[in-house]
N, C-alpha and C positions, 0 to 999 in steps of 0.2 A: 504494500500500500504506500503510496506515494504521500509523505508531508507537504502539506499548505506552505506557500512560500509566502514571504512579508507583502505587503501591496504595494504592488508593481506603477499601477498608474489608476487612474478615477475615470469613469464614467457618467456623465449629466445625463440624468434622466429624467426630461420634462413632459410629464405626464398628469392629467387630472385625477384619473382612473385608480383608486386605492386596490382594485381586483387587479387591475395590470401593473402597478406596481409590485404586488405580489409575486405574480409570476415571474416576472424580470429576477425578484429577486433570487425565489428558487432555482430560480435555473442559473443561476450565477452560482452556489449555492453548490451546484453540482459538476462547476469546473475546478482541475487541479491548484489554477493561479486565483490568489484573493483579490478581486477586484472593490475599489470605494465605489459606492454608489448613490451619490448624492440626489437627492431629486427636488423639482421646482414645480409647483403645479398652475402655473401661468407662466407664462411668456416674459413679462414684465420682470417676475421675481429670477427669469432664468438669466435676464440682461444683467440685473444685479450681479449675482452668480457670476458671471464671466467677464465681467467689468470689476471686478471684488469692492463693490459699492455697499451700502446700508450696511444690512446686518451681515455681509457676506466679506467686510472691510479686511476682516483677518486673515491672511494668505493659507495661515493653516485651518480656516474655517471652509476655504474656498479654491480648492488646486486646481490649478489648468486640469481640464478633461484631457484625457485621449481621445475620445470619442461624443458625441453626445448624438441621445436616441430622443427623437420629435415625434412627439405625437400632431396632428396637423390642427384638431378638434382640440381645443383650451379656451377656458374663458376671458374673454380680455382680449388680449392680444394674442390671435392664433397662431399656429406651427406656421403657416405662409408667410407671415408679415415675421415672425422671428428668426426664419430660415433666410428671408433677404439681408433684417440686418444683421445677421452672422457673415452672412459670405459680401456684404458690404463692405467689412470693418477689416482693417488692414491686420489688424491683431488678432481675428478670429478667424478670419476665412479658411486659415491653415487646418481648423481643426474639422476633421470628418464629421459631416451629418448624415442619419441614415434616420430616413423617415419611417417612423413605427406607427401604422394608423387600421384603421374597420377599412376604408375605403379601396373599393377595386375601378375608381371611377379612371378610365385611362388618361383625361385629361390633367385629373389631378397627377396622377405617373408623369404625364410630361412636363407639366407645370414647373416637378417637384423638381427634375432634371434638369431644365433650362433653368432655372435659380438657382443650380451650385449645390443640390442636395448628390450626396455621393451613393445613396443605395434608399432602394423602396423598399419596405416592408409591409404585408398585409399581414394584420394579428390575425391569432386562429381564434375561430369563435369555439368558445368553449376549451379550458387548458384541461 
């Protein structure tokens, strides 16, 4: 059996969804490496997050992602208009997004692509 190794790098995970937060985490949960997984459940709060602004000011409250998983559907300011100013901004754009959503709508697919998102994901209904 293989030991957990210290954590490697963080994962933003802006999601509303407390059922797919869940899942995310299990199944992290069931990989050899330990991933942080911080999560934002608006858009607004996730710019903080990655801007290390309000209550996110503290660098150890707040690490750069390796990655961040978008849900599109958020209240506020949705996954579309967060995903522009991500790959907007000169000091984010570097970080991968990979859109995690219900929808199989293919324009949203293309949308999500022509705006700098790097992978689609449809959730499964029912984990």
């Amino acid at each position: 059996m293989t030991e957990r190794t210290q954590t490697m790098f963080s994962i933003l995970l802006v999601e509303d969804s407390d059922e797919d937060y869940m899942a995310f985490t299990r199944a992290l949960n069931d990989t050899a490496v330990t991933v942080a997984l911080p999560r934002c459940t608006r858009g607004e709060e996730a710019l903080d997050y990655l801007h290390a602004r309000g209550r996110f000011a503290d660098p150890g409250q707040a690490p750069r992602p390796a990655l961040v998983l978008l849900d599109l559907n958020l209240p506020g300011m949705d996954g579309r208009e967060l995903l522009t100013l991500i790959k907007g901004d000169e000091h984010l754009k570097s970080i991968p997004v990979v859109i995690v959503t219900t929808s199989h709508n293919p324009r949203d697919v293309e949308w999500c692509y022509q705006h700098g998102a790097n992978s689609y994901q449809v959730k499964a209904i029912g984990y």
